[in-house]
C-alpha positions as CSV (number, residue, x, y, z in Angstrom):
1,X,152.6,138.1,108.5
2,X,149.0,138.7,106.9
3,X,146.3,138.0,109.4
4,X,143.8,139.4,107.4
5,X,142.4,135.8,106.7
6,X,142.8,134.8,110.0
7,X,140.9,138.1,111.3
8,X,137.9,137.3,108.9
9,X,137.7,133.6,110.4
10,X,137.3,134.7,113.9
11,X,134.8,136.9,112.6
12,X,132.5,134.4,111.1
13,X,133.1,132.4,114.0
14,X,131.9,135.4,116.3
15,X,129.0,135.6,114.1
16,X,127.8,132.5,114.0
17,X,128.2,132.5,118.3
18,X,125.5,135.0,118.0
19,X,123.2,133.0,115.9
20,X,124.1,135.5,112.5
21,X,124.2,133.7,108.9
22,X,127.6,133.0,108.0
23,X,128.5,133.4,104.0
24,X,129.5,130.1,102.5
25,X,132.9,130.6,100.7
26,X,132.4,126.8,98.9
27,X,132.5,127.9,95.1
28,X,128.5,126.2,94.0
29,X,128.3,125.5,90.2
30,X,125.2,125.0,88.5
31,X,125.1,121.9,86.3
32,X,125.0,122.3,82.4
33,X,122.7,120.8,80.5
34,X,124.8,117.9,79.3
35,X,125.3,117.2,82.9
36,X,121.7,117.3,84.2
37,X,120.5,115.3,80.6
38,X,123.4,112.4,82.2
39,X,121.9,112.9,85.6
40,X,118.2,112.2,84.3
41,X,119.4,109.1,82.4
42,X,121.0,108.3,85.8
43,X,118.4,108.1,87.8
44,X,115.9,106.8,85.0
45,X,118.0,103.1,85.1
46,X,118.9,103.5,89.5
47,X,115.1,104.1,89.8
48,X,114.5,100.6,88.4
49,X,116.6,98.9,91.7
50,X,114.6,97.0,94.3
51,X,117.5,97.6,96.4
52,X,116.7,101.2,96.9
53,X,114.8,102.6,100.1
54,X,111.0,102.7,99.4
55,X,110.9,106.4,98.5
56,X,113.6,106.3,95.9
57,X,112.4,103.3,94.3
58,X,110.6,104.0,91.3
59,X,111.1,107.6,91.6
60,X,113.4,109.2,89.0
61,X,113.1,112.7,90.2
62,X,113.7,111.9,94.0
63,X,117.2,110.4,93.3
64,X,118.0,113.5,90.8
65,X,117.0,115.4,93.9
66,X,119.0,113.2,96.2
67,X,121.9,113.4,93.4
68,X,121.9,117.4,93.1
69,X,121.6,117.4,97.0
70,X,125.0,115.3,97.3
71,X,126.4,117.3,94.8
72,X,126.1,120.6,96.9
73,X,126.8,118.5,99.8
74,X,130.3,117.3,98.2
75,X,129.0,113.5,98.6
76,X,128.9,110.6,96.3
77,X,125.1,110.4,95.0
78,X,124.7,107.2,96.7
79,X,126.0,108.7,100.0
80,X,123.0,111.1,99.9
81,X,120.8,108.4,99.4
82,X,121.5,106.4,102.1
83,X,122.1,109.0,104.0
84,X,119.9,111.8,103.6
85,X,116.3,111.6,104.2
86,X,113.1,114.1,103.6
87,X,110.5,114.3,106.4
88,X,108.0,116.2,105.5
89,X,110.0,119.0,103.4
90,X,113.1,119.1,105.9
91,X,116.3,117.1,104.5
92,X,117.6,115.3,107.4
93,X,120.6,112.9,108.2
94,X,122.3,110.0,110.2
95,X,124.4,111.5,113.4
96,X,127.1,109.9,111.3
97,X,127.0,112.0,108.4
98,X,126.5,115.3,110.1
99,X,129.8,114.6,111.9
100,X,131.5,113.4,108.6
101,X,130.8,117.3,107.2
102,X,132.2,118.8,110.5
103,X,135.4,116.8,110.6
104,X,135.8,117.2,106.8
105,X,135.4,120.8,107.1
106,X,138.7,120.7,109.2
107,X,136.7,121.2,112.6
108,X,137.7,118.4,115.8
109,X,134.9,116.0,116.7
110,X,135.4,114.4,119.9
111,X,132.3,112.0,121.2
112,X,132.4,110.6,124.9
113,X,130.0,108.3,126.8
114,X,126.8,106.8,125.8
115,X,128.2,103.1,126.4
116,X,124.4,102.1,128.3
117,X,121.6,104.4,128.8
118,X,122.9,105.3,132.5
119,X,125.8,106.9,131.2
120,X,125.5,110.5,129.6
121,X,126.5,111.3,126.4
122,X,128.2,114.5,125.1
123,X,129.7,116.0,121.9
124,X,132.5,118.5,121.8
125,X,133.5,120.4,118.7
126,X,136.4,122.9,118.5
127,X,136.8,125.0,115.5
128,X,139.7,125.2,113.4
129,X,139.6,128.8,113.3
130,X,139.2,129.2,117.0
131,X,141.1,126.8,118.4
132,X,140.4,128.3,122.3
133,X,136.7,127.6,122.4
134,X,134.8,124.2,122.7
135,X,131.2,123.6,121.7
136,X,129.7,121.1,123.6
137,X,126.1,119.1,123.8
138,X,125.4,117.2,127.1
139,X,122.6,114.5,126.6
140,X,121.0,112.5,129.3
141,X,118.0,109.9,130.1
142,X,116.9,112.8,132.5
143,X,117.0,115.6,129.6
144,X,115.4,113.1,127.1
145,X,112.5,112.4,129.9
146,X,112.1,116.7,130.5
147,X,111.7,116.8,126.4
148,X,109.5,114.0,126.7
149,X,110.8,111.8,124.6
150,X,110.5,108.8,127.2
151,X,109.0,108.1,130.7
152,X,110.9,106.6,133.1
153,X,109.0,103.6,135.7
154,X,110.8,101.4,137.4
155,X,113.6,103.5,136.9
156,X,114.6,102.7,133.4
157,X,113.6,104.9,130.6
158,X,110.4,103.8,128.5
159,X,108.9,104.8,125.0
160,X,105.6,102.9,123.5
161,X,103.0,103.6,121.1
162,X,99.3,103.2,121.4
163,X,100.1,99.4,120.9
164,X,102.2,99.0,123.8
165,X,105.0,98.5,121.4
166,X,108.8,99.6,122.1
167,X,109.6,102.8,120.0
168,X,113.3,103.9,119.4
169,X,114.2,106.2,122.5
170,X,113.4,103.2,124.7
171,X,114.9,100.5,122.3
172,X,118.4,102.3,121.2
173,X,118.7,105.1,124.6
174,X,122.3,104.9,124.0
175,X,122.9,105.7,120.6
176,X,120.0,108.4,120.3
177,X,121.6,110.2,123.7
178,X,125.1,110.3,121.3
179,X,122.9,111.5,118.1
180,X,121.4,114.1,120.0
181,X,124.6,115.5,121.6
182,X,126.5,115.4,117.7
183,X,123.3,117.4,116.2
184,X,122.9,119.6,118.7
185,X,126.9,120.5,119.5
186,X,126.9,120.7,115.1
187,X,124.3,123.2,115.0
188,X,125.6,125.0,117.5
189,X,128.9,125.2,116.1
190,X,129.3,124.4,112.3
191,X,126.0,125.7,110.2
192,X,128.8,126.4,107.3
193,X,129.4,123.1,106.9
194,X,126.2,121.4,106.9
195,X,124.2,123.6,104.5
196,X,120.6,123.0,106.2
197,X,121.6,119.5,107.1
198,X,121.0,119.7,111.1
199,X,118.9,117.2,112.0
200,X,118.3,113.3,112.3
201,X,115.0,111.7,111.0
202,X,114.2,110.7,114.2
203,X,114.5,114.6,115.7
204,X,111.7,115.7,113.0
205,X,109.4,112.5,113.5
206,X,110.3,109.5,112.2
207,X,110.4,105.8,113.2
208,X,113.9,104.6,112.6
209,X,115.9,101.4,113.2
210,X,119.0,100.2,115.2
211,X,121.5,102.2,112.9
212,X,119.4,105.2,112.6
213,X,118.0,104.5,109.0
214,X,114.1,105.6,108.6
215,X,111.5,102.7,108.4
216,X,109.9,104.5,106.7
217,X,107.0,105.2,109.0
218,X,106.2,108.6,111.0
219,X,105.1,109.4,115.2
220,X,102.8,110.8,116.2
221,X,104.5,113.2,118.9
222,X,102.1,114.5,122.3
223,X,102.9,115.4,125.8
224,X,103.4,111.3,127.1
225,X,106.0,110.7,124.3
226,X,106.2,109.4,120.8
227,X,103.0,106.9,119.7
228,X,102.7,106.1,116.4
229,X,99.7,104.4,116.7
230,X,97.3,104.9,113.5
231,X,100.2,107.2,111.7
232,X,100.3,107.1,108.1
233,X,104.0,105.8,106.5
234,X,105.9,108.3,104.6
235,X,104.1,107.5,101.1
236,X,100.9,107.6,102.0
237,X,101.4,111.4,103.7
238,X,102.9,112.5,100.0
239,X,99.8,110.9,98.4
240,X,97.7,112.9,100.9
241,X,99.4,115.9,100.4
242,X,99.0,115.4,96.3
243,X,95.2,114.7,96.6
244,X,95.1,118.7,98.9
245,X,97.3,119.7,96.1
246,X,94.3,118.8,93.4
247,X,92.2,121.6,92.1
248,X,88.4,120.5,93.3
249,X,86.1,118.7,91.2
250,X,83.2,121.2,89.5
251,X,80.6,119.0,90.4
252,X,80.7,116.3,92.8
253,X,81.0,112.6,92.1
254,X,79.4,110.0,93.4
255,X,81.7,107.6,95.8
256,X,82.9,104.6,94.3
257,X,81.7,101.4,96.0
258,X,84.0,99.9,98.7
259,X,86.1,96.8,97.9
260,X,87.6,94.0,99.5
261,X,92.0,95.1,99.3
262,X,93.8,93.5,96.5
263,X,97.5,92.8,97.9
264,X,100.2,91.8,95.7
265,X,102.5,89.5,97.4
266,X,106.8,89.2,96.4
267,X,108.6,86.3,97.1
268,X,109.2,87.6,100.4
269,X,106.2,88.4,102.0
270,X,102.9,86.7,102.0
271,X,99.2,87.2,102.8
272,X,99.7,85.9,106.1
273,X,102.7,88.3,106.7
274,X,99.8,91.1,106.5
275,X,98.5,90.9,109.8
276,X,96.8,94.0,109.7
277,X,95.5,96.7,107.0
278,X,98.5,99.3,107.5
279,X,100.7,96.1,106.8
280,X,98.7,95.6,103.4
281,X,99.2,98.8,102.1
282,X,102.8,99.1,102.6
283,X,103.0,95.9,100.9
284,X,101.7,97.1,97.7
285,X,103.7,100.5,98.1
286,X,107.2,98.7,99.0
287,X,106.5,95.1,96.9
288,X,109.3,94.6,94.1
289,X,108.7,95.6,90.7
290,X,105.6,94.1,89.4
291,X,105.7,92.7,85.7
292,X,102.2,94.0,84.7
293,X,102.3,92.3,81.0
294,X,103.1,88.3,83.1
295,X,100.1,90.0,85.4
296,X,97.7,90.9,82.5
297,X,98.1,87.7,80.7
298,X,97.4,85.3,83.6
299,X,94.6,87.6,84.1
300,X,93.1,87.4,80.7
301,X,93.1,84.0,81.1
302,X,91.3,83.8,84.5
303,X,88.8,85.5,83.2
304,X,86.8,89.4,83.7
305,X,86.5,89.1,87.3
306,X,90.4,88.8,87.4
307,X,90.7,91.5,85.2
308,X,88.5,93.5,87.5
309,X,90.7,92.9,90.3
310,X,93.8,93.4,88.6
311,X,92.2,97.2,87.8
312,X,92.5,98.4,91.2
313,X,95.7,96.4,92.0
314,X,96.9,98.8,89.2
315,X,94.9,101.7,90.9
316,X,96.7,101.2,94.5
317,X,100.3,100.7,93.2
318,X,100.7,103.2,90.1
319,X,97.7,105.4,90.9
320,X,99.4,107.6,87.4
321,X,99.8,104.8,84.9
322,X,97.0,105.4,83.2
323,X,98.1,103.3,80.2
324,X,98.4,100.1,82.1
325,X,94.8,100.8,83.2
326,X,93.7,101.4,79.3
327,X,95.2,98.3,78.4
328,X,93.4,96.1,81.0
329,X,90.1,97.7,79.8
330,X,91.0,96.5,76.3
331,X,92.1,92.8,77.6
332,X,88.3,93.3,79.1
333,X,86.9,94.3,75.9
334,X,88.4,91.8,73.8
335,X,87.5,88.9,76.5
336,X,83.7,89.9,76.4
337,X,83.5,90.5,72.8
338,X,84.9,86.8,71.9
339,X,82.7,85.2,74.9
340,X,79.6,82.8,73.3
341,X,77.6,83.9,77.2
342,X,75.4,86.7,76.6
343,X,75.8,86.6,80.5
344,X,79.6,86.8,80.8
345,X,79.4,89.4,78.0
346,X,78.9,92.3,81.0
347,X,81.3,92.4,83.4
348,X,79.3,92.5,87.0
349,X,79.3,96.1,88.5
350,X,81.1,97.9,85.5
351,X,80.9,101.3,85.8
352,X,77.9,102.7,83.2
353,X,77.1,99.3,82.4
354,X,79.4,99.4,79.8
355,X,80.0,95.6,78.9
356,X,83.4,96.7,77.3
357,X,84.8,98.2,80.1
358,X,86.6,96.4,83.2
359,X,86.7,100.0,84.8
């Protein structure tokens, strides 16, 4: 009988015990051009879906990232998706997904406890190439309250932000002691089969709901827990970053006035909704779709100051479409030219006092 396979598993298996990178032995192909031209298109028309989390929507090249990602993962697209999430660089993923690699790569998963947040939870993962050896991840209230991930008065664990509000490890203890144990027994035991993907969202820093699915907000993380207080959402830290990433300005600019917010409501949220100016802004990030040419015309016939306003709507929620902005400029232009008022033929505050300009 050849053991010579056999004798090169147990070796890989030895290495990765001491913490050595494994080789993959998954054959990776790079995509042709035909296939990445019928990816593009792909994710051209799904970028148009309101149905989408917040940061694929509207973004083309994050769901060809998302689809090249699954495709090295050996996952539907849409699995990586809604499954797969970027905090700040890092790829992360749902506990679930992390143990649907190990148990596809032929490797037992077993998952005990974690019924309340009394009970402890562990993970125990037994290779398929060494068979006599168990990993295993032990996760309780008190190890989550030494990592200071909640404090525990009255003798139940608690977790709030600067609000006072209820933040995941105090809301879903349970299932974030059993997420914890699956990472940390996967890591431990199966880097081959999770190509980078170790962690959850909520490991790295961010807010996430019931079934472990990022709201799309971050925490801020010190020494009495998680607060998330003032923390900017996921969006805004990318448009952050972007603005760093800008080469400087040769001479400097004077700052723009400040104006009153424009918000954009959907069907499903409204004004009053917006109880506070981090609410706002998410609202014109995460709105559906807006139909700019219904939103010009209504404008153009409400007159400059609506045009105005529509102009930083346009700002805030497609800070690149430049186009849009050129065209309300010309509804602006056209408006003043055929106006009889001398007065209404400058717009108030137009930048340069040019009359022809809602910008």
């Amino acid at each position: 009988m050849d053991t010579t396979e056999l004798r090169a598993q147990l070796e890989d298996t030895r290495r990765a015990r001491r913490g050595e990178l494994v080789p993959v032995q998954r054959r990776l192909v790079t995509p042709s051009a035909d296939v990445l031209d019928t990816d593009e298109a792909y994710a051209e028309r799904l970028a148009k879906s309101v149905l989408l989390p917040s940061h694929y929507r509207r973004n083309p090249a994050n769901i060809l990232w998302a689809v090249e990602f699954g495709r090295m993962l050996g996952i539907p697209p849409m699995a990586a998706m809604l499954g797969v999430y970027v905090v700040d660089g890092s790829p992360t993923a749902r506990a679930s997904l992390i143990g649907f690699l190990v148990r596809r790569a032929g490797h037992k998963l077993r998952v005990r406890g974690g019924q309340s947040w009394t009970e402890p939870a562990f993970a125990e993962i037994i290779r398929h190439d060494d068979p006599d050896f168990a990993f295993r991840s032990d996760w309780t209230v008190q190890r989550a309250h030494e990592s200071q991930l909640v404090r525990i008065e009255r003798g139940r664990p608690v977790a709030r932000d600067s609000r006072g509000r209820p933040m995941p490890w105090e809301r879903y203890t349970p299932a974030l002691l059993k997420a914890r144990a699956i990472t940390e027994a996967a890591r431990d035991a199966c880097q081959d089969a999770l190509f980078g993907l170790q962690y959850t969202p909520e490991e790295l820093g961010a807010d996430i709901d019931e079934h472990g699915h990022p709201t799309g907000h971050l925490l801020d993380i010190d020494g009495a827990g998680y607060h998330r207080g003032a923390a900017p959402t996921l969006d805004e830290a990318m448009e952050k970053a972007q603005e760093h990433a800008r080469p400087a300005p040769e001479q400097e600019v004077a700052a723009e006035p400040e104006r009153e917010q424009i918000v954009v409501t959907t069907p499903t949220s409204t004004v009053d909704d917006l109880d506070d100016t981090e609410g706002a802004a998410e609202a014109v990030l995460n709105s559906d779709p807006i139909d700019w040419d219904a939103a010009l015309a209504e404008a153009a016939g409400a007159g400059v100051e609506a045009l105005r306003d529509l102009w930083w709507v346009a700002r805030r929620a497609e800070p690149d479409n430049v186009d849009l902005r050129h065209r309300i400029n010309a509804a602006g232009a056209q408006l003043a030219d055929s106006s009889e008022d001398p007065a209404s033929a400058e717009p108030p505050g137009a930048p340069g006092g040019e009359a022809a300009s809602v910008e």
